[in-house]
C-alpha positions as CSV (number, residue, x, y, z in Angstrom):
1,X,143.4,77.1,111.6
2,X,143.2,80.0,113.7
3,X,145.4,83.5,114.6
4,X,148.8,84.1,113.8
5,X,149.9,80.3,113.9
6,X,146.3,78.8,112.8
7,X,144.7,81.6,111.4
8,X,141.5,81.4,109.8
9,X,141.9,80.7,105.7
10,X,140.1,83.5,103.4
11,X,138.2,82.5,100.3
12,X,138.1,84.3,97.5
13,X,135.2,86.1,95.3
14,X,132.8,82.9,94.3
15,X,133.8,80.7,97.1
16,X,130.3,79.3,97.7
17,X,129.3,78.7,94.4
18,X,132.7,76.6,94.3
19,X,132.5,75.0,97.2
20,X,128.7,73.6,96.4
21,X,129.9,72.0,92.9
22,X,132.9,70.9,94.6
23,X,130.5,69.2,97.2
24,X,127.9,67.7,94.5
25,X,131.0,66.4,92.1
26,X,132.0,64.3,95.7
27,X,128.8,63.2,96.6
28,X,126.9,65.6,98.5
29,X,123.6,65.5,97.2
30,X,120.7,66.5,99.7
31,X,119.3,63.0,101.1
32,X,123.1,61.2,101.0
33,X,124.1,60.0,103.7
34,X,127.3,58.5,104.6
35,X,128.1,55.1,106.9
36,X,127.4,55.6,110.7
37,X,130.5,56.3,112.4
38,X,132.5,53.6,114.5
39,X,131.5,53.9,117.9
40,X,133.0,56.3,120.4
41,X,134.7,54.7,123.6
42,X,135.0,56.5,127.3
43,X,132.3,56.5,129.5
44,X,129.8,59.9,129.4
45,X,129.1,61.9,131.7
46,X,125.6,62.0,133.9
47,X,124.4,65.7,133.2
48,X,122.2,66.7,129.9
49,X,124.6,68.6,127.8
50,X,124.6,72.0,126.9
51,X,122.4,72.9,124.1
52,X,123.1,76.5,123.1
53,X,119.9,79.0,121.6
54,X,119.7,81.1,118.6
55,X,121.4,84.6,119.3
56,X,123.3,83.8,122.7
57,X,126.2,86.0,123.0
58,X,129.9,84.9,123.2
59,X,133.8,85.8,123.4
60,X,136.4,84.1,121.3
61,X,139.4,84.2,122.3
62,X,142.4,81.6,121.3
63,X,145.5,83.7,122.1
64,X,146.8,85.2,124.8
65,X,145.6,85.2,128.7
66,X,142.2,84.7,128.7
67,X,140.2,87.6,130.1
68,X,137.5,86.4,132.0
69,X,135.5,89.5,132.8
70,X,134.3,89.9,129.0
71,X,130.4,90.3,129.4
72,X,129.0,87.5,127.1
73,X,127.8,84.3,128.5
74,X,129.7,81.8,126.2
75,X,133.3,81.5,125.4
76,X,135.4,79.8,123.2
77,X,138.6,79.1,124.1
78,X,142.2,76.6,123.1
79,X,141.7,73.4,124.8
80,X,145.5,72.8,125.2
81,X,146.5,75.8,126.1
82,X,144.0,76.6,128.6
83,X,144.0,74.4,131.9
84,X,140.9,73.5,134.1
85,X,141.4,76.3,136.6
86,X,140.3,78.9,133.6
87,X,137.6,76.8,132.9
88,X,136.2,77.0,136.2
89,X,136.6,80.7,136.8
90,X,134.6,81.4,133.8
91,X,131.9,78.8,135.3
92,X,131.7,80.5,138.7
93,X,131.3,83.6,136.6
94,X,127.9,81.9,135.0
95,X,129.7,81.3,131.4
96,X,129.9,78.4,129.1
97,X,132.6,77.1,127.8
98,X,133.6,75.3,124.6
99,X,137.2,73.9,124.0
100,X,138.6,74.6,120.6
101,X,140.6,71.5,119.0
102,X,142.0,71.2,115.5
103,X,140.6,67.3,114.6
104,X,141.1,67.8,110.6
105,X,145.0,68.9,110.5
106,X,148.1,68.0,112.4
107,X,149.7,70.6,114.6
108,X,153.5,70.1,115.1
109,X,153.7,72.7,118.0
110,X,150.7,70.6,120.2
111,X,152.1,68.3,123.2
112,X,150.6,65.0,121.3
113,X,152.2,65.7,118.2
114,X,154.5,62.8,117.6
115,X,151.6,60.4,118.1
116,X,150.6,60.9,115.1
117,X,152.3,58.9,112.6
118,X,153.6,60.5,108.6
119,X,151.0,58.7,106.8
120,X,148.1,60.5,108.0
121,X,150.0,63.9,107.7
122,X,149.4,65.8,104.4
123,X,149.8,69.2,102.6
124,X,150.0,72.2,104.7
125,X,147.0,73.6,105.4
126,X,148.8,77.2,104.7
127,X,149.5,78.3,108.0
128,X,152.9,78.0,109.9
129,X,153.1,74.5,111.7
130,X,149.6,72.8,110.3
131,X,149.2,69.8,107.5
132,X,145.6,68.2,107.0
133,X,145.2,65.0,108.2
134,X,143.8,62.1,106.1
135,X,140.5,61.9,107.8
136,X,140.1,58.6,106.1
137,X,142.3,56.9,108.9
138,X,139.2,56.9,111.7
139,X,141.9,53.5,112.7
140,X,144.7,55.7,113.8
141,X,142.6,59.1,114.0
142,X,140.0,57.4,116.7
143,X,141.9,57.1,119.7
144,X,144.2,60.6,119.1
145,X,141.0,62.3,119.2
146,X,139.0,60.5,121.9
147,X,142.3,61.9,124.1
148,X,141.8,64.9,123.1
149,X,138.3,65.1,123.7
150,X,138.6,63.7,126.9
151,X,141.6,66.3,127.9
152,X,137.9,68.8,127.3
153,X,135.9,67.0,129.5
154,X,138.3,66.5,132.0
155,X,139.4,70.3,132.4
156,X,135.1,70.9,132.5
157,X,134.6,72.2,129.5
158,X,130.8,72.1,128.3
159,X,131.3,71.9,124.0
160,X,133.8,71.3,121.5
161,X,135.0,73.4,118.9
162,X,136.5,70.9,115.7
163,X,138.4,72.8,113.2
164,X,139.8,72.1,110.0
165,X,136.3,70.1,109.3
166,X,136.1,70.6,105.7
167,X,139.4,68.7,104.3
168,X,137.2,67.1,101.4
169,X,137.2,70.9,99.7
170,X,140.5,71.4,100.1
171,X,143.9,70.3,98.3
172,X,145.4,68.2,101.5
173,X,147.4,65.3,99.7
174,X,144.8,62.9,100.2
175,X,141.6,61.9,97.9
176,X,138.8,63.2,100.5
177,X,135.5,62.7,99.8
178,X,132.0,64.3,100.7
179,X,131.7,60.8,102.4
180,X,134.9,60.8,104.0
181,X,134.0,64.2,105.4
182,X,130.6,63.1,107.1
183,X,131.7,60.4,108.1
184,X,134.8,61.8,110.3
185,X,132.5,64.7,110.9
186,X,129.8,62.6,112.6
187,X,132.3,60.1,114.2
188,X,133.7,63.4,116.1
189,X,130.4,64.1,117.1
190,X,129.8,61.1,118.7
191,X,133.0,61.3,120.4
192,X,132.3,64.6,122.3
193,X,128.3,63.8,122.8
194,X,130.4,60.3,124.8
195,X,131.9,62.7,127.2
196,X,129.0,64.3,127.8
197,X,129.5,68.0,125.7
198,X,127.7,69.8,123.0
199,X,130.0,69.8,119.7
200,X,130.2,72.5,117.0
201,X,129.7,72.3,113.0
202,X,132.7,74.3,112.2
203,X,132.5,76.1,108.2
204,X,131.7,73.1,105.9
205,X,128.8,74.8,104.8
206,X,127.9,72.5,101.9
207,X,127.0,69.8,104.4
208,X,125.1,71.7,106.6
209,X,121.5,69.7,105.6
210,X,123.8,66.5,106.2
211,X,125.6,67.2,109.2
212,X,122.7,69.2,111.8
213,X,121.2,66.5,113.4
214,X,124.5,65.3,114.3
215,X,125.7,69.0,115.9
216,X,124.5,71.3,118.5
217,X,125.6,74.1,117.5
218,X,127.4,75.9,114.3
219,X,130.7,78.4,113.8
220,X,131.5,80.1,111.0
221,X,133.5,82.5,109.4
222,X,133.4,85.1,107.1
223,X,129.7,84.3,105.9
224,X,128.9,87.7,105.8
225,X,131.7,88.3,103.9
226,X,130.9,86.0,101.4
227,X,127.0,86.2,100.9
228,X,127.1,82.7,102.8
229,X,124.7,83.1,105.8
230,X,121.8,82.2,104.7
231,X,123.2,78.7,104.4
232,X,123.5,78.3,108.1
233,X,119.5,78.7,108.7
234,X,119.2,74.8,109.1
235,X,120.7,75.6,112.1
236,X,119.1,78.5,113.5
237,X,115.5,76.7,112.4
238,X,116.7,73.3,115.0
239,X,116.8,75.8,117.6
240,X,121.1,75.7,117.6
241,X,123.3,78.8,117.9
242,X,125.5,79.6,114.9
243,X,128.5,81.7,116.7
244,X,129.6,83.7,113.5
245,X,132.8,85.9,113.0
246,X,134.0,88.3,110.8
247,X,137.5,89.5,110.7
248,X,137.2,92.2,107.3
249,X,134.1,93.4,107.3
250,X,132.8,96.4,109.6
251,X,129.6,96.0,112.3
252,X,127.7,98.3,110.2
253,X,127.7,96.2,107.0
254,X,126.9,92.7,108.4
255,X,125.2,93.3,112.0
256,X,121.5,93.9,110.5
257,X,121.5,90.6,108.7
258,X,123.1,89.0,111.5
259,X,120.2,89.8,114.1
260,X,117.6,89.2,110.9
261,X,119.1,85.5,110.9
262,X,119.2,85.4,114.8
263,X,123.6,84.7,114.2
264,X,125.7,85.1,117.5
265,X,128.0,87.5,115.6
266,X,131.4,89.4,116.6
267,X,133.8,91.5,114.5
268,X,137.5,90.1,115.4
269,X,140.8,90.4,114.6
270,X,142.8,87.2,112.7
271,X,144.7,86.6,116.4
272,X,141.8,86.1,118.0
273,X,143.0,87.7,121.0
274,X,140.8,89.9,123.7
275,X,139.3,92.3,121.5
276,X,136.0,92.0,120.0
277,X,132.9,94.1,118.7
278,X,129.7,92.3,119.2
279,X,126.4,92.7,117.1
């Protein structure tokens, strides 16, 4: 869910304390743990992957042509919409790259679209084009996302990016579960540590003591914004950068706490196009 046709969601006042009953009525109790995931297929690639530090800066930007000549050593940008020869002008510029790739909802307007059949679409997710996906069907879900994963490594991308992670707290049509979650959560995981990249925790902040191990690296939204960020410190204390955004909240009134909790943190606009004001 991201810019003006997968924007990111806002939350209102109280949203943690929701979201961590929601998570213990399901099953998310500190110490649970859900089944291993079925195993990834593909073959992965030879080189260590990326493991991204505490603090590192970065650019996200998933509209619009990407501009290459931001100064930040990490970007995030769409997988499908971007092609290999971006990918590789931001390497030969020394950046990073991660691919960003909705896993937990279905996108009518992606090329793939009609491979995935009705009964794993659900409810809109609220934003134009988007239903969640029942995350519960790793039979069908599986393969759709190995190809897209794949589609990353192949343009030479070095992380993933999953959105739409945290179906279980959300109305999507489908009875999620706290176990449904980690296990799709960790079965996408494995899928991108197959091919060889470094793969994001995206929001799902409830599971965070369940789900670091599995993940290099966090992104979040609107923590600051919601007296959330201390949550992400699991990560920050593995030695994994949490790339955190704000879209509502001014530089001034989030940036101190941000470099106190060693966040990669940006000011953006919902678009998520070029422009950007870094901590």
């Amino acid at each position: 869910m991201r810019g003006s046709t997968a924007g990111t969601r806002t939350r209102g006042p109280g949203a943690l304390a929701v979201l961590v009953l929601l998570a213990v009525v399901a099953g998310c109790a500190p110490g649970a743990r859900a089944e291993d995931p079925p195993a990834a297929s593909g073959a992965p690639r030879s080189a260590p992957r990326w493991q991204p530090e505490p603090g590192v800066d970065w650019q996200w930007q998933l509209s619009g042509r990407v501009d290459t000549t931001v100064d930040a050593p990490v970007y995030d940008i769409d997988g499908f919409e971007q092609d290999a020869a971006t990918v590789s002008a931001l390497h030969r510029e020394g950046r990073k790259v991660i691919c960003y790739l909705s896993t937990g909802a279905w996108e009518d307007f992606r090329p793939d679209a009609e491979e995935f059949p009705a009964s794993v679409r659900g409810k809109s997710n609220g934003w134009e084009g988007e239903w969640w996906l029942d995350i519960r069907r790793v039979d069908v879900l599986e393969p759709l996302m190995e190809k897209r994963i794949a589609m990353c490594a192949k343009k030479g991308f070095d992380a993933v990016e999953p959105d739409n992670m945290d179906g279980y707290l959300n109305s999507t049509g489908f009875p999620l579960t706290a176990r449904d979650q980690l296990r799709y959560n960790r079965l996408i995981a494995a899928l991108a540590h197959r091919h060889g990249m470094a793969v994001g925790l995206k929001n799902d902040l409830p599971q965070i003591p369940e789900l670091v191990d599995d993940f290099d690296f966090a992104v979040n939204e609107q923590c600051a914004q919601y007296n959330e960020c201390d949550t992400l410190t699991p990560f920050i204390e593995a030695g994994k950068a949490v790339f955190h955004a704000e879209y509502e909240v001014p530089v001034e009134d989030f940036c101190a706490e941000s470099r106190r909790l060693r966040l990669s943190s940006l000011l953006k606009k919902y678009e998520l196009g070029v422009w950007r004001q870094g901590c």
